[in-house]
C-alpha positions in Angstrom: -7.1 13.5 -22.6 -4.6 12.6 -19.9 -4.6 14.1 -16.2 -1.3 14.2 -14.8 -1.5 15.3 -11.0 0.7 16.5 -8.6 0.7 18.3 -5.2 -0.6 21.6 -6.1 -1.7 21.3 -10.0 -3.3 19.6 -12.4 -1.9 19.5 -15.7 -3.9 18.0 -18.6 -1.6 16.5 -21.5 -3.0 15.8 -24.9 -2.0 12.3 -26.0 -5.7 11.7 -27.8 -7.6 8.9 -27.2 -4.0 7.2 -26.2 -1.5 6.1 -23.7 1.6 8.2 -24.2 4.4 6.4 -25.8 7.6 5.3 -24.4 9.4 8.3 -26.4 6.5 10.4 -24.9 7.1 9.3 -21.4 10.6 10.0 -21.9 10.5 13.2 -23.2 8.3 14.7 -20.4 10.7 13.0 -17.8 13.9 14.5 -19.5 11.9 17.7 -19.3 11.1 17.3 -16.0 14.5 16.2 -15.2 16.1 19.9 -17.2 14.1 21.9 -15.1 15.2 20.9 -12.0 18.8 21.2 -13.3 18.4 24.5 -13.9 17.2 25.5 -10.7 19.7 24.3 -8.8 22.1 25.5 -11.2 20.2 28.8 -10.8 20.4 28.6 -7.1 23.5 26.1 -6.6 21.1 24.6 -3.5 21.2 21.0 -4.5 18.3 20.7 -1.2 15.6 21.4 -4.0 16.3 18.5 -5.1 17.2 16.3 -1.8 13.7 18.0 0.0 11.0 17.5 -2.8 10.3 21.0 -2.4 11.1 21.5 -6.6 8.4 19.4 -7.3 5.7 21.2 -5.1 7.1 24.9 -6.8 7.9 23.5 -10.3 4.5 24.8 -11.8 5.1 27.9 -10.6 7.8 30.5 -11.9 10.8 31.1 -9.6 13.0 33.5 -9.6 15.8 32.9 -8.1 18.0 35.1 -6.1 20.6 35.1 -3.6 20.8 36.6 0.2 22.9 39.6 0.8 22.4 40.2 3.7 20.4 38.2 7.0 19.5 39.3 10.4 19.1 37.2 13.3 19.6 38.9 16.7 16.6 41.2 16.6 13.1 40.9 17.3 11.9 42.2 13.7 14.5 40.7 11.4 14.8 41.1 8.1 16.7 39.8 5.1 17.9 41.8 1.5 18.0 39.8 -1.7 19.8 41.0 -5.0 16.8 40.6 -6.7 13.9 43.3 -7.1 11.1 44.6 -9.4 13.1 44.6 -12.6 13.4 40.9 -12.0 9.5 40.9 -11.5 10.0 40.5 -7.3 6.8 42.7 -5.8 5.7 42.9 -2.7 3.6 40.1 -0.8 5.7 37.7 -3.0 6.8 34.2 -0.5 10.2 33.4 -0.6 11.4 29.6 -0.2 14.6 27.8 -0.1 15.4 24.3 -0.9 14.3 23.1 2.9 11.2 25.5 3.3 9.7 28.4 3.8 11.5 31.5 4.0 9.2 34.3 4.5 7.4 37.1 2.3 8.6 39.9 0.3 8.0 43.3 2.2 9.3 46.0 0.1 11.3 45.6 -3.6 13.3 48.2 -5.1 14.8 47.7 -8.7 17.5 45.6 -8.0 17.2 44.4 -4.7 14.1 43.3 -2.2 13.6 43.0 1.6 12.1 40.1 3.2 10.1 39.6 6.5 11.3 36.0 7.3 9.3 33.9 9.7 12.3 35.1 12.5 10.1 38.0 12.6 7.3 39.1 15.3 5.3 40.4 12.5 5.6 37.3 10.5 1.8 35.1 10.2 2.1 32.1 8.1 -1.2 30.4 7.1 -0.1 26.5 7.9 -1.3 22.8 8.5 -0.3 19.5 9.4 0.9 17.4 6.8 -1.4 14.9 5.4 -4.2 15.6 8.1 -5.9 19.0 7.1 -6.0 20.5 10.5 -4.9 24.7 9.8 -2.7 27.2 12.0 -1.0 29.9 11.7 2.8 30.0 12.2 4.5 32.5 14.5 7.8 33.4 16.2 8.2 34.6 19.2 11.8 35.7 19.5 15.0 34.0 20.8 15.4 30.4 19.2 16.5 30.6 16.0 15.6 26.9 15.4 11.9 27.4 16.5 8.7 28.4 16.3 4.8 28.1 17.1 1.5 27.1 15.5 -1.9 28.5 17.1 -5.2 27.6 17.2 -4.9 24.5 16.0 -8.9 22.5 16.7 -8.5 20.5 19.9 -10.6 17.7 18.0 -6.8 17.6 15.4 -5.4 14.2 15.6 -1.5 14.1 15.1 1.8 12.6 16.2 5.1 14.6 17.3 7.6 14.5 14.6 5.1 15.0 11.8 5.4 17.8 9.0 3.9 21.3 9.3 3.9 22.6 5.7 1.9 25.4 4.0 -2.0 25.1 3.2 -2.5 27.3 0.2 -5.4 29.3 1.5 -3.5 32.8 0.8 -2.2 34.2 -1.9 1.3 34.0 -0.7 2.2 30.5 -1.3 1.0 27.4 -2.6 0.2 24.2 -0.3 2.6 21.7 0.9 6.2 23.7 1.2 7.7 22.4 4.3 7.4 24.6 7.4 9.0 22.3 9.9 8.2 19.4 12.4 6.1 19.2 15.8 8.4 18.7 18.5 5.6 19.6 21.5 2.1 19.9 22.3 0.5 23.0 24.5 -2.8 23.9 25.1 -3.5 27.4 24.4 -4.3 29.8 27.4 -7.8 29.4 26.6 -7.7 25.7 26.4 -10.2 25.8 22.8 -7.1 24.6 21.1 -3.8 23.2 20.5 -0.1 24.8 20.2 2.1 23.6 18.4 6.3 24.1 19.0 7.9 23.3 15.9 11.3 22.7 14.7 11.7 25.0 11.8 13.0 22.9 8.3 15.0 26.2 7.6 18.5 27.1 8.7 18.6 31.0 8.9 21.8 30.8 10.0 23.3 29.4 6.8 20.3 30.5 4.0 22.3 32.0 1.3 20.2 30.9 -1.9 16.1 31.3 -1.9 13.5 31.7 -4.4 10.8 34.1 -4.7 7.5 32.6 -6.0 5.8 34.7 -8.6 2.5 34.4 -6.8 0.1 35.5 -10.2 -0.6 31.9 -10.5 -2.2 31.9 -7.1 -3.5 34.8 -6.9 -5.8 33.8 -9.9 -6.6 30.5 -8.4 -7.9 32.0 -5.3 -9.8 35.0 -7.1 -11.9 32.3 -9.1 -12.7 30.4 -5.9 -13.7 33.3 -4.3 -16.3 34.2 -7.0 -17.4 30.9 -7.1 -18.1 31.3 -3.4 -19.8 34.7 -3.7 -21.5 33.3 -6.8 -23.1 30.3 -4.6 -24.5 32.5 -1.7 -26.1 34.9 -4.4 -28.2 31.9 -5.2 -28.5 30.9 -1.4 -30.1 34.5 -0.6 
């Protein structure tokens, strides 16, 4: 058996006790390559392709849908999509686009859904930096449309401005590593045990007009078998 890994999965591919073959490595690129075709064609966002953010989600069923309609004045914003439960959109679902994250389903009707985007004060993302392993969680606090924060990052973190904020995978929302944005400052937070972080956000609400919504079954089950391995552990601890 082979182990093909990527960001968020590992896939095991049968070739036997072999090397795939040229015509083998061929036909998984051209399958590779027919997927990604037909999500942008789905979503007509050639950024999936420009960002890498298809191959984080490409293990992962999308469904793709597109924004009818997308607030950004108000303090609790929200976004509809014409996509809802008959498309299999529930709630707690995350939603991405081709340059990031997007936000997370809060309420689905048939044939349409609503989003909490992160250009909400009730928004929480579960984040980290890029590469480093240090976790946050993501906020907005109002105004800049182009902005937002990550608290309690550990004061022992090591980082550089400019470097990528993505998601960790620790909920059940979304999977590790789509792009949240990049740190543009440092802070300390008002009780000086850890950093904040203001970051550029990697997503233009202003101009989102095709996202995805990330079936999230896949993670959920991931998380519910780590869990019970963890409960599992301490049974034998006690």
């Amino acid at each position: 058996m082979r182990y093909c890994c990527s960001n968020t999965t590992v896939t095991k591919v049968a070739y036997g006790s072999h090397r795939p073959t040229p015509w083998q490595a061929r036909r998984l690129e051209q399958k590779a390559k027919t997927l990604a075709e037909k999500l942008t064609e789905a979503t007509k966002d050639s950024d999936w392709m420009r960002s890498g953010q298809f191959e984080i989600l490409k293990a992962y069923r999308l469904i793709p849908a597109k924004v009818v309609s997308n607030s950004l004045n108000s303090p609790d914003n929200l976004i509809t999509i014409n996509k809802g439960t008959s498309d299999g959109v529930e709630q707690d679902m995350g939603v991405a686009c081709g340059s990031g994250v997007v936000g997370i389903v809060y309420m689905a009707s048939a044939h349409y859904a609503v989003v909490i985007p992160v250009l909400n004060l009730q928004s929480k993302i579960s984040c980290r930096i890029r590469g480093r392993e240090y976790f946050g969680y993501l906020s907005w606090e109002g105004g800049d449309t182009q902005t937002a924060f990550v608290d309690d990052v550990p004061r022992h973190a090591h980082f550089k401005l400019n470097e990528w904020v993505e998601t960790n995978g620790f909920s059940s929302v979304f999977p590790p590593g789509i792009s949240v944005g990049k740190i543009m400052h440092v802070y300390n937070s008002p009780d000086g045990l850890s950093y904040r972080l203001q970051v550029r956000l990697s997503t233009d609400f202003s101009r989102l007009r095709d996202v995805c919504v990330i079936d999230n079954r896949q993670i959920k089950e991931r998380l519910e078998v780590l869990r019970a391995a963890q409960d599992s552990l301490k049974l034998r601890e006690e």
